[in-house]
PDB file of N, H, CA, C and O in Angstrom:
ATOM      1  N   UNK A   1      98.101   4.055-106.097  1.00  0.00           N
ATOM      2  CA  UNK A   1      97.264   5.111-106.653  1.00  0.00           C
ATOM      3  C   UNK A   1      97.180   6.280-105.679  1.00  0.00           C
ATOM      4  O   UNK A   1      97.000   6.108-104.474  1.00  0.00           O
ATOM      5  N   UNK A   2      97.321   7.504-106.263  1.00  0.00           N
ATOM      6  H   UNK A   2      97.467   7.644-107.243  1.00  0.00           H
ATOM      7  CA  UNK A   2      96.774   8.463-105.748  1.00  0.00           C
ATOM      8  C   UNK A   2      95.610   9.057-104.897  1.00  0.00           C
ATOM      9  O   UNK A   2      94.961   9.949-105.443  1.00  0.00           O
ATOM     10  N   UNK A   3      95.279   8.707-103.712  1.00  0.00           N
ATOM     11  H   UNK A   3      95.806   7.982-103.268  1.00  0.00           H
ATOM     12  CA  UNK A   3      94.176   8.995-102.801  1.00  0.00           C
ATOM     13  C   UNK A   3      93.310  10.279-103.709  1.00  0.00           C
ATOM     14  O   UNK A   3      92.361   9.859-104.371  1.00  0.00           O
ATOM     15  N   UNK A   4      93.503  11.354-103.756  1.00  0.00           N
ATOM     16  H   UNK A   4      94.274  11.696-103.218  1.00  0.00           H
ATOM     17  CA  UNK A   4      92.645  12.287-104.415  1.00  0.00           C
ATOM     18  C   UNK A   4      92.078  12.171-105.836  1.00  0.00           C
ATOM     19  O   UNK A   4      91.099  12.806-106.227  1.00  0.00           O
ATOM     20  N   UNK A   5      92.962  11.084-106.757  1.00  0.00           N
ATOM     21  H   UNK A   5      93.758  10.568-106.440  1.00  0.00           H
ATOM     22  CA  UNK A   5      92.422  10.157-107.863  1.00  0.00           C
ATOM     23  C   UNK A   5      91.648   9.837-107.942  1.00  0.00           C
ATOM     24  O   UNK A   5      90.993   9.943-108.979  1.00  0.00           O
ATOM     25  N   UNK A   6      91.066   8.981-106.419  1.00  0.00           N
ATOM     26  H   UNK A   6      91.599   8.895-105.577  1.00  0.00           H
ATOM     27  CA  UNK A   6      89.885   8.031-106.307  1.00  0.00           C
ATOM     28  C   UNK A   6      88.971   8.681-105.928  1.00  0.00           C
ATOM     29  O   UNK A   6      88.006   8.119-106.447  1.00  0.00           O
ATOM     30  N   UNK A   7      88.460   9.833-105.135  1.00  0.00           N
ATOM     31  H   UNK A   7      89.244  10.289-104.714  1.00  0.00           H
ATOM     32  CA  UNK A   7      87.915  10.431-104.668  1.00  0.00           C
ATOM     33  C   UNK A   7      87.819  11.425-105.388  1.00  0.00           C
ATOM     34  O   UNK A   7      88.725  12.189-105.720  1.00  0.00           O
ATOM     35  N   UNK A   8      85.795  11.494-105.895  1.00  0.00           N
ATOM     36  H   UNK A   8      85.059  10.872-105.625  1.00  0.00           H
ATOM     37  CA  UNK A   8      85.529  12.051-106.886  1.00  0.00           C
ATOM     38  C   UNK A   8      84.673  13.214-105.765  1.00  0.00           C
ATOM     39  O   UNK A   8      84.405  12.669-104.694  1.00  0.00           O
ATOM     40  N   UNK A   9      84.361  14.234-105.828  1.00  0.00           N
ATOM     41  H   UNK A   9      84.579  14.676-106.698  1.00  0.00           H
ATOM     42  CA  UNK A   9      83.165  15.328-105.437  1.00  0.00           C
ATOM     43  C   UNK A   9      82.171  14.483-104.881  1.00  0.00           C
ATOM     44  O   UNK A   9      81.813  14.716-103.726  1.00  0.00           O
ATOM     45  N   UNK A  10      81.661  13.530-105.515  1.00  0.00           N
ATOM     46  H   UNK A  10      81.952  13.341-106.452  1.00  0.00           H
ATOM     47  CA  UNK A  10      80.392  12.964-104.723  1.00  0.00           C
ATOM     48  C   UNK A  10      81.183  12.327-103.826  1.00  0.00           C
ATOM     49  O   UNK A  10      81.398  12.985-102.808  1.00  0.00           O
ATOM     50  N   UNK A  11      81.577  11.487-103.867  1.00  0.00           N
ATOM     51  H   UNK A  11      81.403  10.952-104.694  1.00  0.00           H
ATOM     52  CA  UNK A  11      82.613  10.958-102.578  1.00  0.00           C
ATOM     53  C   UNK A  11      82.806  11.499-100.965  1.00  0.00           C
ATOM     54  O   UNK A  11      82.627  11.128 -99.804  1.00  0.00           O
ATOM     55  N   UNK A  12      83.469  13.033-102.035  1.00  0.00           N
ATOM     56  H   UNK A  12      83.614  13.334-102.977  1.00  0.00           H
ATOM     57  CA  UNK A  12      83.906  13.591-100.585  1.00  0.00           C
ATOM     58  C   UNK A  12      82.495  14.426 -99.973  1.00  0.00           C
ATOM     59  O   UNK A  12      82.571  14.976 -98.874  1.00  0.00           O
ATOM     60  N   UNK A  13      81.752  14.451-100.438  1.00  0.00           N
ATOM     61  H   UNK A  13      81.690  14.004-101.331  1.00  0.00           H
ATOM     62  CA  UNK A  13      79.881  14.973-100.131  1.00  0.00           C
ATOM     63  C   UNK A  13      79.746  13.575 -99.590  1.00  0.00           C
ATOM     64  O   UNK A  13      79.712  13.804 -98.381  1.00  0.00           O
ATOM     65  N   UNK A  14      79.650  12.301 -99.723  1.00  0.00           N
ATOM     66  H   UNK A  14      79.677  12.114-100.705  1.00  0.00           H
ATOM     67  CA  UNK A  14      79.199  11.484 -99.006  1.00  0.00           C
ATOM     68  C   UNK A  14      80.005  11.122 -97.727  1.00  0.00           C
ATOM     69  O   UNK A  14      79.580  10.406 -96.820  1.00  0.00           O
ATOM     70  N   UNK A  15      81.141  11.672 -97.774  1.00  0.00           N
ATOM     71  H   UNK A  15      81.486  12.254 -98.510  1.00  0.00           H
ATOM     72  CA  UNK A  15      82.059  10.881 -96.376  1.00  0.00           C
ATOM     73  C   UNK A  15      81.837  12.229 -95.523  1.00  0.00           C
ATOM     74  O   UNK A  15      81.967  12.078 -94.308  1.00  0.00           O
ATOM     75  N   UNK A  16      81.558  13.375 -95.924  1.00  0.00           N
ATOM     76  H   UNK A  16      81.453  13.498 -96.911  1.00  0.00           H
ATOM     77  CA  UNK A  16      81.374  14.723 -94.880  1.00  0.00           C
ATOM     78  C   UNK A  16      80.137  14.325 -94.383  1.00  0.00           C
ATOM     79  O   UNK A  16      79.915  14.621 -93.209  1.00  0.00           O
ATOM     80  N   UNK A  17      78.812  13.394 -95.338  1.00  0.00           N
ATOM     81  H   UNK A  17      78.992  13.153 -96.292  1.00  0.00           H
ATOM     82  CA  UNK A  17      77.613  13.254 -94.816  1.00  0.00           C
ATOM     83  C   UNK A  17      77.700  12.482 -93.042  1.00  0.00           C
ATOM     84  O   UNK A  17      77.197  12.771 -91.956  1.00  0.00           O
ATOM     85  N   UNK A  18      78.569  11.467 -93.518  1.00  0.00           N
ATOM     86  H   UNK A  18      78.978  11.232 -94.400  1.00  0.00           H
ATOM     87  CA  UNK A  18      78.517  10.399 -92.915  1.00  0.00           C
ATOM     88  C   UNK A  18      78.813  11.295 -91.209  1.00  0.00           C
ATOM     89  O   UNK A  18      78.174  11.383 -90.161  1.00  0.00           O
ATOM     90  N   UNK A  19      80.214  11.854 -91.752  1.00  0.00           N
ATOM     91  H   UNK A  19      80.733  11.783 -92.604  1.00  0.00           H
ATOM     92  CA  UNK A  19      80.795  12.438 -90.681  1.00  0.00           C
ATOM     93  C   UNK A  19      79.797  12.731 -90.043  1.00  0.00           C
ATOM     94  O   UNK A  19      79.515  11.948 -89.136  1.00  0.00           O
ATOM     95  N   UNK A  20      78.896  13.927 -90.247  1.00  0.00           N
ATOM     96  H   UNK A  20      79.126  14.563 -90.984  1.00  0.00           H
ATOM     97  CA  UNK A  20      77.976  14.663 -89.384  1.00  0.00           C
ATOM     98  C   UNK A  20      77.231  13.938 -89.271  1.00  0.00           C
ATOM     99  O   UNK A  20      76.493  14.351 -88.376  1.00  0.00           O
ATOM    100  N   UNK A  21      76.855  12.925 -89.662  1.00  0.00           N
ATOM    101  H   UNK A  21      77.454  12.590 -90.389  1.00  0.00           H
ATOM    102  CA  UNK A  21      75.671  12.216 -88.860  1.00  0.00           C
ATOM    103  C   UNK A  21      76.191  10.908 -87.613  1.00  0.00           C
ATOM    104  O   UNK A  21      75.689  10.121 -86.811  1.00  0.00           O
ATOM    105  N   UNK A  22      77.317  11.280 -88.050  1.00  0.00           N
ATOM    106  H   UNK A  22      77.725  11.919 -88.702  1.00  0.00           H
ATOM    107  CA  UNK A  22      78.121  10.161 -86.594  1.00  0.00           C
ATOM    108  C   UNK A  22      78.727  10.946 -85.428  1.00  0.00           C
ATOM    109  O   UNK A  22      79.207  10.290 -84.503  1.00  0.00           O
ATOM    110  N   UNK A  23      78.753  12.170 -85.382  1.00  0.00           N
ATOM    111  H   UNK A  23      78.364  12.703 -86.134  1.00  0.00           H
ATOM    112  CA  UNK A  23      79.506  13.278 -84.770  1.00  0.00           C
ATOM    113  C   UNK A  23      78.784  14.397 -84.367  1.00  0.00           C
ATOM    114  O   UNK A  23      79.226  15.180 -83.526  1.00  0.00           O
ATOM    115  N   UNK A  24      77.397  14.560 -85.063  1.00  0.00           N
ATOM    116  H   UNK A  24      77.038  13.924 -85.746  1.00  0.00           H
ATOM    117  CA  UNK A  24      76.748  15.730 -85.169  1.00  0.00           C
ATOM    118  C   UNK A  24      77.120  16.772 -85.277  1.00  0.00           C
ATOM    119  O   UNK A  24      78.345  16.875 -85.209  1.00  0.00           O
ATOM    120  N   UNK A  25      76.506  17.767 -85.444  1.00  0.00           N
ATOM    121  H   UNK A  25      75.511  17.683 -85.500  1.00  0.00           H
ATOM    122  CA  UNK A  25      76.569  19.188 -85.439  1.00  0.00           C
ATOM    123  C   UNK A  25      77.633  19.559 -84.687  1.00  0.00           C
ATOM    124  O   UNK A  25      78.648  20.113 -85.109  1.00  0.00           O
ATOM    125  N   UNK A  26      77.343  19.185 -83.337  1.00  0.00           N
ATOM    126  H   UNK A  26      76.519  18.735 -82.994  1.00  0.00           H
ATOM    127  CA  UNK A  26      78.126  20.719 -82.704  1.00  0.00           C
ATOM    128  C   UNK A  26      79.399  19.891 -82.006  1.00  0.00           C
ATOM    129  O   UNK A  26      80.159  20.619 -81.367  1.00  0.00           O
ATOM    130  N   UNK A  27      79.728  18.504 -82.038  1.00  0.00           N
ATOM    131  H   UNK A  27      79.110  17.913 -82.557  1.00  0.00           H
ATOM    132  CA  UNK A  27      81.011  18.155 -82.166  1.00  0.00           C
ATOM    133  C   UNK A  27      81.818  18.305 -83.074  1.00  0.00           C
ATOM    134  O   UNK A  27      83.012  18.331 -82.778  1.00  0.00           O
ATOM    135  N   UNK A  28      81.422  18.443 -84.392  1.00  0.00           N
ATOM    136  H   UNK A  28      80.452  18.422 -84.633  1.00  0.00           H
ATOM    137  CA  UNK A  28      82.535  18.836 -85.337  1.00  0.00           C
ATOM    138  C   UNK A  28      83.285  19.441 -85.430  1.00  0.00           C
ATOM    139  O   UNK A  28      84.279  19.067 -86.053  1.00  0.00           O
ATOM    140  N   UNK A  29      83.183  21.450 -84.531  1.00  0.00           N
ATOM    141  H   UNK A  29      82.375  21.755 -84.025  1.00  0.00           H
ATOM    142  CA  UNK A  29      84.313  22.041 -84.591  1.00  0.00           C
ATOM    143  C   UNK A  29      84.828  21.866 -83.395  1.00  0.00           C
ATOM    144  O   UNK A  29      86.018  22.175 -83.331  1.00  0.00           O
ATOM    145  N   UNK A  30      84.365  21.490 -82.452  1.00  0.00           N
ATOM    146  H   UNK A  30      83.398  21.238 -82.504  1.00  0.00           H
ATOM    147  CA  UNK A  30      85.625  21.089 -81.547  1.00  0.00           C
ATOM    148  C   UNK A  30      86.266  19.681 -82.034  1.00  0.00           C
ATOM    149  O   UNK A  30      87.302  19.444 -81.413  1.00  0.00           O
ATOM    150  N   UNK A  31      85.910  18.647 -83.019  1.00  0.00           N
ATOM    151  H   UNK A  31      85.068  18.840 -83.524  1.00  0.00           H
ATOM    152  CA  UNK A  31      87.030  17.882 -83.560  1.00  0.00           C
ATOM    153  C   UNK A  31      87.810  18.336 -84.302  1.00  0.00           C
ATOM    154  O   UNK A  31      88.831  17.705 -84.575  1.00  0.00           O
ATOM    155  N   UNK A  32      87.499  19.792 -84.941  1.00  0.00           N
ATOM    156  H   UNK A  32      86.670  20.305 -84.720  1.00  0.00           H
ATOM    157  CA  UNK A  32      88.029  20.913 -85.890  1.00  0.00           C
ATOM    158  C   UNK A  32      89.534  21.666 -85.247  1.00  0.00           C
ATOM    159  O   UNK A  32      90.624  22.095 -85.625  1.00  0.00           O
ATOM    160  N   UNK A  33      88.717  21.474 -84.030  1.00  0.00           N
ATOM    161  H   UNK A  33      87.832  21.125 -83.723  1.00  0.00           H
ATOM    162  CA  UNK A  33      89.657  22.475 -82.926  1.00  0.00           C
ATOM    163  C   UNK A  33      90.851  21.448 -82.662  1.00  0.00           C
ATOM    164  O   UNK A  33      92.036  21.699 -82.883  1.00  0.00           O
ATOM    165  N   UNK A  34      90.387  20.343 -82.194  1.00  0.00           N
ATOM    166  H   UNK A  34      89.424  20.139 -82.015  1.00  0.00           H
ATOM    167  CA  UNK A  34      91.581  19.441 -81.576  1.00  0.00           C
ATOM    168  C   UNK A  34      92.529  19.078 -82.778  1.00  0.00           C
ATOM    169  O   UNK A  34      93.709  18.818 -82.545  1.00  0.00           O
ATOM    170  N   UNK A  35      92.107  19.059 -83.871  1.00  0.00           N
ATOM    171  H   UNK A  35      91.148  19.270 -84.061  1.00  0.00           H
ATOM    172  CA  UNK A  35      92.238  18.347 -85.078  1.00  0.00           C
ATOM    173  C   UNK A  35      93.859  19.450 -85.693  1.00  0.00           C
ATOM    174  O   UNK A  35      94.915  19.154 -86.252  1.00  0.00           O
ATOM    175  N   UNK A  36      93.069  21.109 -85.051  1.00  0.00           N
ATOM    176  H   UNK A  36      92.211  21.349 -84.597  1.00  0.00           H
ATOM    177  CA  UNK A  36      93.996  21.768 -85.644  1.00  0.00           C
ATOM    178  C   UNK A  36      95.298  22.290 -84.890  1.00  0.00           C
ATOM    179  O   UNK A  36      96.252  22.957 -85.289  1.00  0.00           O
ATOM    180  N   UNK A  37      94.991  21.753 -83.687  1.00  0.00           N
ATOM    181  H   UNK A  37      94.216  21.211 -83.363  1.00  0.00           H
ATOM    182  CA  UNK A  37      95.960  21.846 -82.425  1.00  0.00           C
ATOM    183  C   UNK A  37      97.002  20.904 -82.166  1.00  0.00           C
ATOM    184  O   UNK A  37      97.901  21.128 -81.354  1.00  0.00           O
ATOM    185  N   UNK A  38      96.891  19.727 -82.921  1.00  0.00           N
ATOM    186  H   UNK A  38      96.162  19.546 -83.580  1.00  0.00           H
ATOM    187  CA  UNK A  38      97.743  19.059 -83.179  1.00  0.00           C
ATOM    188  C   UNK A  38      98.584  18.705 -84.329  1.00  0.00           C
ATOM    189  O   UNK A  38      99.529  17.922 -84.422  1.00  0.00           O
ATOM    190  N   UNK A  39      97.731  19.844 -85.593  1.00  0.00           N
ATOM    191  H   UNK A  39      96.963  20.480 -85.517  1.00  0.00           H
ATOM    192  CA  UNK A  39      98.558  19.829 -86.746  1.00  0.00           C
ATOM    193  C   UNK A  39      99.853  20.934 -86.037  1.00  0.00           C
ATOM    194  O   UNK A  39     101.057  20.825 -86.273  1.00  0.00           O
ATOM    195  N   UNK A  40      99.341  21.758 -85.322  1.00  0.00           N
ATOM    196  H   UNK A  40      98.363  21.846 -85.130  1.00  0.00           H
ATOM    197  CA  UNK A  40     100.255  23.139 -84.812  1.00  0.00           C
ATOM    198  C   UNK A  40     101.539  22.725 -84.107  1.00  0.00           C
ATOM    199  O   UNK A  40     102.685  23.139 -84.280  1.00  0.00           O
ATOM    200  N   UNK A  41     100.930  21.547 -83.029  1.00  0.00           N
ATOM    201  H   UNK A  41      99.998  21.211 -82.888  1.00  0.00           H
ATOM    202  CA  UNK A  41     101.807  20.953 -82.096  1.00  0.00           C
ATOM    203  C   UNK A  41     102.757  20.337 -83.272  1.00  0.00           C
ATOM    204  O   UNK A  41     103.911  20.734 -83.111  1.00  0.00           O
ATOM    205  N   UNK A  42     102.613  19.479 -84.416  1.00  0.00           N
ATOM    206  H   UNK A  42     101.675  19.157 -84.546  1.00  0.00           H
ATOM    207  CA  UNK A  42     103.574  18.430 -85.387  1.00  0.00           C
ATOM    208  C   UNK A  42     104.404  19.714 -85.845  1.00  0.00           C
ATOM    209  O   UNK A  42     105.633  19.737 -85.771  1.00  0.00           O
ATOM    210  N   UNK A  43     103.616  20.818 -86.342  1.00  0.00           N
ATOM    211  H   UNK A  43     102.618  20.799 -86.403  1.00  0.00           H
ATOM    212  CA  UNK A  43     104.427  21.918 -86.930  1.00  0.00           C
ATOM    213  C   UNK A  43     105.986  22.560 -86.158  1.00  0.00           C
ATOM    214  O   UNK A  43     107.064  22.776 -86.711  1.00  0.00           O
ATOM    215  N   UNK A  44     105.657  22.715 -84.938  1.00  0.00           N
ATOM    216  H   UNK A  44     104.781  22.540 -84.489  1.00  0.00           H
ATOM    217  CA  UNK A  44     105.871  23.603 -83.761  1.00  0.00           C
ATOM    218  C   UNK A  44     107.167  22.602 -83.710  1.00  0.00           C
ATOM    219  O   UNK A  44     108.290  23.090 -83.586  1.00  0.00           O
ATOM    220  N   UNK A  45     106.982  21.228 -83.807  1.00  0.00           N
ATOM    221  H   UNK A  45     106.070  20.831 -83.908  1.00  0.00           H
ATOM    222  CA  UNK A  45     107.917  19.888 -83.564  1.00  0.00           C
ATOM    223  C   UNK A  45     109.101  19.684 -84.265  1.00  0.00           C
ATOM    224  O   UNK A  45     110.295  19.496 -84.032  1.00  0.00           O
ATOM    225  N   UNK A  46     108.176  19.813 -85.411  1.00  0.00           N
ATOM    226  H   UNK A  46     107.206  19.966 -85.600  1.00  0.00           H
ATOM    227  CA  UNK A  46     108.962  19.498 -86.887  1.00  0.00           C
ATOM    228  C   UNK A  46     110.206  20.952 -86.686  1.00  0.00           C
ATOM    229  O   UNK A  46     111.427  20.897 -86.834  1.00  0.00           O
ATOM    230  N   UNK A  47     109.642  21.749 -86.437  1.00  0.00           N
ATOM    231  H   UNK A  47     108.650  21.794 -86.317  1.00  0.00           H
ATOM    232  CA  UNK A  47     110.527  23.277 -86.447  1.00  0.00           C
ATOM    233  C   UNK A  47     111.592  22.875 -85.424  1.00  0.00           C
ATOM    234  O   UNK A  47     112.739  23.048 -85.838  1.00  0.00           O
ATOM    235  N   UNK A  48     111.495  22.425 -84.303  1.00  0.00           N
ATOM    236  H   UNK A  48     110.564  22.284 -83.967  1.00  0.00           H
ATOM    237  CA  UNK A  48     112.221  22.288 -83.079  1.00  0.00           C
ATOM    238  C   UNK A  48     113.672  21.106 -83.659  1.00  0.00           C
ATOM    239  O   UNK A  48     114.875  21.281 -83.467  1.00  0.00           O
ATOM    240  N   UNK A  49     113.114  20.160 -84.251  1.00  0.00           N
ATOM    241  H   UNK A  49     112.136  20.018 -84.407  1.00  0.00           H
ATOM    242  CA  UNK A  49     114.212  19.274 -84.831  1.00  0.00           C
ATOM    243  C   UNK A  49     114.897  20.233 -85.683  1.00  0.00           C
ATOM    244  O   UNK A  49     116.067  20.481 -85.392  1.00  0.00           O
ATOM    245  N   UNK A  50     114.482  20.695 -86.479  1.00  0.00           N
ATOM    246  H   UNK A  50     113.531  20.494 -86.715  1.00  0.00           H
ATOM    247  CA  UNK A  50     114.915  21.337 -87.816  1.00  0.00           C
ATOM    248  C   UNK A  50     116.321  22.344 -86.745  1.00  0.00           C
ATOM    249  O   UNK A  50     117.486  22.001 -86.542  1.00  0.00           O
ATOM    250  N   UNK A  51     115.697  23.419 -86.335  1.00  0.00           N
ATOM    251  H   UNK A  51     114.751  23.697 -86.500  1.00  0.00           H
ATOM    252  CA  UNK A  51     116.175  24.246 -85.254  1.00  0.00           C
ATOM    253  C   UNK A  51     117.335  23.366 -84.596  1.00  0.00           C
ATOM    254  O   UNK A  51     118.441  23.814 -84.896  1.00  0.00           O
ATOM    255  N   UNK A  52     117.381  22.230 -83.778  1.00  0.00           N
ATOM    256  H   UNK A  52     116.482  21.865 -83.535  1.00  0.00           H
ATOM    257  CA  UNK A  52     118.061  22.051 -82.863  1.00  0.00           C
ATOM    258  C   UNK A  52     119.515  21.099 -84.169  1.00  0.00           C
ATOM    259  O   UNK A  52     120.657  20.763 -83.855  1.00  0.00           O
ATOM    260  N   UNK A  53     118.795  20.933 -85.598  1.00  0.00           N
ATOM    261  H   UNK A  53     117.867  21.206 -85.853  1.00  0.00           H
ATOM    262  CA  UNK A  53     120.413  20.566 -86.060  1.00  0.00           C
ATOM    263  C   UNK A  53     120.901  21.729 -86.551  1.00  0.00           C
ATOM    264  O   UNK A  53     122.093  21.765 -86.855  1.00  0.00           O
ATOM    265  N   UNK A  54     120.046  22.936 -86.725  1.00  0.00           N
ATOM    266  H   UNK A  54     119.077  22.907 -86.478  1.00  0.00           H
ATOM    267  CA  UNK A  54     120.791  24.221 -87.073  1.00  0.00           C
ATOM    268  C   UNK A  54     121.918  24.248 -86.069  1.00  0.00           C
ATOM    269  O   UNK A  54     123.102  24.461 -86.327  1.00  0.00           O
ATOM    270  N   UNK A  55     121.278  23.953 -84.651  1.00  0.00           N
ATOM    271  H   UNK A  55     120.316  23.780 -84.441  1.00  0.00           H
ATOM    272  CA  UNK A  55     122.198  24.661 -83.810  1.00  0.00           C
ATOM    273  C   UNK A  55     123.685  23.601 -83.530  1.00  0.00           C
ATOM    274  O   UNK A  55     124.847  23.815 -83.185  1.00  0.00           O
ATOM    275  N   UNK A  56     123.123  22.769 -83.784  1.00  0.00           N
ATOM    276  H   UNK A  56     122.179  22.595 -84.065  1.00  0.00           H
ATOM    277  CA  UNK A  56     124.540  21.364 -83.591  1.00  0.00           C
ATOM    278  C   UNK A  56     125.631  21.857 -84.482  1.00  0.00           C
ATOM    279  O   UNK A  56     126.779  22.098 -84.108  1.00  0.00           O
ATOM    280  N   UNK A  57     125.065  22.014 -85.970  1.00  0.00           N
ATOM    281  H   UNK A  57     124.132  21.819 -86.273  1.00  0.00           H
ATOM    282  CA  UNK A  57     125.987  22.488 -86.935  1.00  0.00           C
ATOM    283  C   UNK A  57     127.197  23.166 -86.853  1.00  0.00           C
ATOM    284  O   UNK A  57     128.376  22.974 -87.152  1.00  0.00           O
ATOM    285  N   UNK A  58     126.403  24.148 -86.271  1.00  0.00           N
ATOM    286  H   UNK A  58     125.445  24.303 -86.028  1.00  0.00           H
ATOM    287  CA  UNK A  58     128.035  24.918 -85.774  1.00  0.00           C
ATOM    288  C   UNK A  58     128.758  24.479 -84.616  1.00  0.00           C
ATOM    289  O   UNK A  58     129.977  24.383 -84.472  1.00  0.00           O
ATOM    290  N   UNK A  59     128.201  24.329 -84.135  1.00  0.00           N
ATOM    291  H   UNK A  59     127.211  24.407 -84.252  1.00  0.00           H
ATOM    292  CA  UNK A  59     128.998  23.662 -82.738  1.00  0.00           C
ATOM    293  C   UNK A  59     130.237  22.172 -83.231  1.00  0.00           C
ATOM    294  O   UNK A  59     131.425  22.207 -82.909  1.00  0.00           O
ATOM    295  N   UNK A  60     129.714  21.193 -83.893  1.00  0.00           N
ATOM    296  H   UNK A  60     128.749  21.164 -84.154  1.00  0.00           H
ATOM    297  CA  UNK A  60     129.980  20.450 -84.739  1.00  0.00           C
ATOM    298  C   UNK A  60     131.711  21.461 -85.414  1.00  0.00           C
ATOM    299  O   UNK A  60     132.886  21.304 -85.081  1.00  0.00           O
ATOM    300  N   UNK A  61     131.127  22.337 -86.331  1.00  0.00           N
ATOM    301  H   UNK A  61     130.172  22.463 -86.602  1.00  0.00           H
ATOM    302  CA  UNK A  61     132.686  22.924 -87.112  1.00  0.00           C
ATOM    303  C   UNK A  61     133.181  23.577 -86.353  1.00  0.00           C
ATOM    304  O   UNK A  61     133.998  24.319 -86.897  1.00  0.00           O
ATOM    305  N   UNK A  62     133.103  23.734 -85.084  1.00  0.00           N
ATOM    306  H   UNK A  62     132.439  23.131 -84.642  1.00  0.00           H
ATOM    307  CA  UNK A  62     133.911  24.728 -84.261  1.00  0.00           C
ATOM    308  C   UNK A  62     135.289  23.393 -83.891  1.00  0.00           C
ATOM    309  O   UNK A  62     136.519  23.426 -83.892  1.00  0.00           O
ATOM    310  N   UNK A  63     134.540  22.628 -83.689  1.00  0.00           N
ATOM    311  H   UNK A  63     133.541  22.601 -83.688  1.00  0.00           H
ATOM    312  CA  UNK A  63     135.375  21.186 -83.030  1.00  0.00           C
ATOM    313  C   UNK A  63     136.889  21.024 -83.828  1.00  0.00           C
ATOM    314  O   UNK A  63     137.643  20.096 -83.537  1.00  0.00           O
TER     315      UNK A  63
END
């Protein structure tokens, strides 16, 4: 099943509750922060693979 299927509006209001009351207030955006610094870093990654078979490619048909 589809994760966003199961998860109705009240749901996701009760698991944000939870969050902030296990994390409080003013940890949240720095878990916000770290949270989004490592989507950047996977991005930044993902690009670097992508990139480094661009560059094989040709090197590859030159052969």
């Amino acid at each position: 099943m589809i994760l966003g299927a199961m998860l109705s509006p009240g749901h996701i209001i009760l698991i944000l509750a939870v969050v902030l009351l296990l994390f409080g207030g003013k940890k949240i955006p720095e878990l916000m922060k770290g949270l989004g610094q490592g989507v950047k870093e996977f991005k930044n990654a993902s690009k670097g693979e992508v990139d480094s078979k661009e560059e094989s490619k040709p090197t590859e048909e030159k052969n």
